[in-house]
N, C-alpha and C positions, 0 to 999 in steps of 0.2 A: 447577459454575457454572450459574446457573438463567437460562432464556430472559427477554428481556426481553417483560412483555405489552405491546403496542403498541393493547389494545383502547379505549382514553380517549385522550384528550390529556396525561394526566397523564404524565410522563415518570418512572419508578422508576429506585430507583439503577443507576447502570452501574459497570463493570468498564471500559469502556473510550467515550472520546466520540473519532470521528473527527470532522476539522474539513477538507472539502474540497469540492469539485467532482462535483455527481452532473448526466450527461448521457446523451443519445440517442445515440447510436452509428447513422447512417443510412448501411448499404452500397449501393452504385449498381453493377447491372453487369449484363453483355446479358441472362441470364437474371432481371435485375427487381431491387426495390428492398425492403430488409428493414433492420428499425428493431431496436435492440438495448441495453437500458441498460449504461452505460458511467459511464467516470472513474475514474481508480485512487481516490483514497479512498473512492467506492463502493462500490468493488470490493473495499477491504481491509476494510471494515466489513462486506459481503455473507461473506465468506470467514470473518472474528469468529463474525458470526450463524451459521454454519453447524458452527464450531468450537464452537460453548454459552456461547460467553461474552457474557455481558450488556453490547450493546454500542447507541449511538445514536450519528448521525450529523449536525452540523451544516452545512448547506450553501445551497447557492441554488437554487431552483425557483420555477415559471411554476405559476401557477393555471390550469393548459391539459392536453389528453392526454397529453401525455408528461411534464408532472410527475403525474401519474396516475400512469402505468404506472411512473415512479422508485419512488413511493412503495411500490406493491404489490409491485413486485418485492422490495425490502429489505424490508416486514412481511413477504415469507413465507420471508424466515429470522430473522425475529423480533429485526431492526434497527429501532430507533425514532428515527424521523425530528423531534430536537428541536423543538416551535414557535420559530416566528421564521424558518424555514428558506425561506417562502411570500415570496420579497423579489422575483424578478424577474417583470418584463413577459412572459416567454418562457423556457423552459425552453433549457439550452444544447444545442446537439447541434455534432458534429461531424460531416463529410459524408468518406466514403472513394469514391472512383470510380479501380474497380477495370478497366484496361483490355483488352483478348483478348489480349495478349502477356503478363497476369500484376501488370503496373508501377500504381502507386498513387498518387492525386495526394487528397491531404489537403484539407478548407476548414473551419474551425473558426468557429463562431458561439458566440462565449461571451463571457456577461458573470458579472464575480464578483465579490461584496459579500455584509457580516455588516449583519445588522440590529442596530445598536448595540453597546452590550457585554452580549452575551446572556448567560446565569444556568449556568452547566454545574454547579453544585455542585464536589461535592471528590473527582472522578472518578482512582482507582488511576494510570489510565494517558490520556493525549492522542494522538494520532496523526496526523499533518500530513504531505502532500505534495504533487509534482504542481504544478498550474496556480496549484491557490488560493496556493502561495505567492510566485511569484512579479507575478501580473496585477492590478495597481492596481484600484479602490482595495480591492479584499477584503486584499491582502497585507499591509498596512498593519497590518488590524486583525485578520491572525490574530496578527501579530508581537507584539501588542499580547495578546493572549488569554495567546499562549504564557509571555510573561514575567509575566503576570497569576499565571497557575497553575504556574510554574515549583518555589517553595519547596516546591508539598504533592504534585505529579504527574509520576508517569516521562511523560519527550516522546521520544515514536519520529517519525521524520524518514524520508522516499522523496522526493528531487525530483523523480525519474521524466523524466528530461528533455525536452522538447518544443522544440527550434529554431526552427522555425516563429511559436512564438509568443514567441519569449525577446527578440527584438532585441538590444540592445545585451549582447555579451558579458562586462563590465567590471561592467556593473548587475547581472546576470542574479546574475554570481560571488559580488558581493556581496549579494546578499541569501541566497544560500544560504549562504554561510558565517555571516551572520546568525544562520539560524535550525539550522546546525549547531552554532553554539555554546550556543545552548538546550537543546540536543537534551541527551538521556542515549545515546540511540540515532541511530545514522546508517546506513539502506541505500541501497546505489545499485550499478549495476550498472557493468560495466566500461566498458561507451559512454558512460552517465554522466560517469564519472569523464574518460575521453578530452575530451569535451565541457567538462568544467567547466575540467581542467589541463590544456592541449594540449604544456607541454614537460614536462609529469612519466610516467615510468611507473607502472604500477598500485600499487606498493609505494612511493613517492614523495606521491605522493596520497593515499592512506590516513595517512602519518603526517601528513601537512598539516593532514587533516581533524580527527586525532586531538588535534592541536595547538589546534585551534579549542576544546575542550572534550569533545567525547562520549567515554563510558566504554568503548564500542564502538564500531566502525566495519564493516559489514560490505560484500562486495562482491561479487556476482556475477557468476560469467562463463559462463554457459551450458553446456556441453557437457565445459568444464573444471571445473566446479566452483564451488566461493564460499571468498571469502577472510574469517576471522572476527578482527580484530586490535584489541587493546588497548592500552596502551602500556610495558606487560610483554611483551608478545609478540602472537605468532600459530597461529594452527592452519589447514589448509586440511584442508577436507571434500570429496569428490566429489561428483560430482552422480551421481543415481539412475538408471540406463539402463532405457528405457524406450521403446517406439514413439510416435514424436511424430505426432500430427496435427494440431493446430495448438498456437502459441506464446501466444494470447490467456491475458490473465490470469496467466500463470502468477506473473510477479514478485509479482502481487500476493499470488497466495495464498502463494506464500514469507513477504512480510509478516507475512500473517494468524496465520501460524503462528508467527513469533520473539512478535509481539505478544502473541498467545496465552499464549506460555510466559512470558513474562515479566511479564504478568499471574498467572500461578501459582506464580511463586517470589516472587512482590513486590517484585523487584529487577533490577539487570542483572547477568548472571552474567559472571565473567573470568578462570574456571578452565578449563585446558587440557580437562579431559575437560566438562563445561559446557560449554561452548562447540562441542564435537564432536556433543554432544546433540543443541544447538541447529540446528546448522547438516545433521545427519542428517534433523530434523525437517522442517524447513523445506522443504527439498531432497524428502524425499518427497510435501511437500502440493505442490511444483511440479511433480514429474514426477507425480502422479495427474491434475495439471489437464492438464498437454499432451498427455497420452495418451486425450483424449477433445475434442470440438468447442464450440468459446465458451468464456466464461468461467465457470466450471463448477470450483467448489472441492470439495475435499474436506468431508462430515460427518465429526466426531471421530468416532464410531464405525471409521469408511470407512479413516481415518488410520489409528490406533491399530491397526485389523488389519495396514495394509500396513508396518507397521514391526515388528511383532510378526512379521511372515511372513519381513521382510528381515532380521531379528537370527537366526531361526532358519539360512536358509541359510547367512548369513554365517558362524556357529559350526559349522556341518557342515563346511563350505568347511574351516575351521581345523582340524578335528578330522581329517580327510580328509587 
């Protein structure tokens, strides 16, 4: 997979177009105040760029420093930032203020909007989540994207959920399960899922979603692992042990890496040992990210060894 060059405006084919929310991440706390690019489908498209896959991002941004600093961070993993992306007043940022007992009180400044019906060509794979899809009016018009490109492009789906900013619960529901049934792909994590079905458990929810349409539905639950279910079955993967120091990013880069691969098989896979692959894969691009500070994804090189390193023990383990 060849990098995308981002040196013109001209935008070359992709492999993959994210369609989301790229933000400032500004943490507030006694020891001082540090600004940090942010947004999960930033983040799943930063995690792309890093993985080789030719990958561009459409979203919203402020003609000001910190859509600056958006932009340059994603050119230099060789994500290209669609024109048309240049729509708002002010770049979004979200505010954490972080207190000396630990506790976190969130304030989000964001607005989100597509500039028309922008031009993506006939891009392998789409990838949507997060804010943009539910927070008017951009939601509207990714809904509108998605079913645009639905016939010719796998759609991978994260709501990533944020309460804060969802209001009404009954809305919120329905518009994910909207754009779940666009989907080919569905991740979401198990608070997710709590959040979206409050009387279903994890295996309850998963078929619901599966009901809505996608070929896959995948779930993760941290510490226990990720659930990968189809509607022939399921497989459960562990999750990678590893020393955590912090939890940023990590889902994403899990994303980055199913996205990844299924950009490389050209389809969704929903074979039992597939799907183990899959979900081995993933699972190690999220435990390399939590065992180092920020969001901070694996390069495929990076990857590729630590699975290479993990097949090996594991087969000694067996052999043993």
């Amino acid at each position: 997979m060849q990098p995308v060059d981002t040196s013109t405006n001209a935008v070359p084919p992709l492999e993959v177009v994210v369609v989301g929310e790229a933000l400032i991440d500004i943490v507030e706390s006694a020891s001082g105040t540090t600004e940090h690019p942010g947004g999960s489908p930033a983040n799943v498209a930063y995690g792309l760029g890093r993985l080789g896959v030719a990958t561009g991002i459409l979203t919203a941004l402020g003609e000001d420093a910190r859509g600056t600093a958006l932009r340059e961070h994603l050119h230099r993993a060789k994500v290209a930032v669609i024109p048309g992306s240049s729509v708002l007043g002010r770049t979004a940022t979200a505010t954490v203020n972080l207190g000396a007992d630990g506790s976190a009180s969130y304030l989000f400044d964001i607005d989100w909007k597509l500039d028309g019906a922008p031009s993506l060509g006939t891009p392998p794979l789409i990838h949507t989540g997060s804010i943009a899809t539910f927070l008017e009016p951009g939601a509207g018009a990714v809904k509108a994207l998605l079913r645009r490109h639905r016939p010719d492009s796998l759609i991978t789906y994260d709501p990533n959920i944020r309460p804060a900013l969802l209001g009404n619960h009954a809305q919120a529901l329905a518009s994910f399960e909207e754009i779940a049934g666009l989907a080919h792909l569905v991740k979401l994590s198990d608070e997710d899922a709590r959040w979206l079905y409050p009387g279903l458990d994890i295996a309850q929810a998963t078929r619901r979603i599966l009901r809505l349409g996608p070929d896959l539905v995948v779930v993760t639950r941290g510490a226990e692992g990720s659930l990968l279910a189809t509607e022939d079955g399921s497989v459960v993967v562990p999750s990678v042990k590893t020393t955590v120091v912090d939890t940023i990013g990590a889902g994403d880069s899990y994303m980055a890496a199913l996205v990844a691969m299924l950009v490389a098989a050209g389809s969704v896979p929903t074979e039992p040992g597939a799907l183990e692959e899959l979900g081995r894969t993933a699972s190690m691009a999220a435990a390399i990210t939590v065992g180092r500070a920020g969001a901070n994804p694996p390069r495929a090189e990076e990857l590729e060894m630590r699975l290479a390193r993990e097949s090996a023990r594991t087969t000694g383990t067996r052999r043993g």
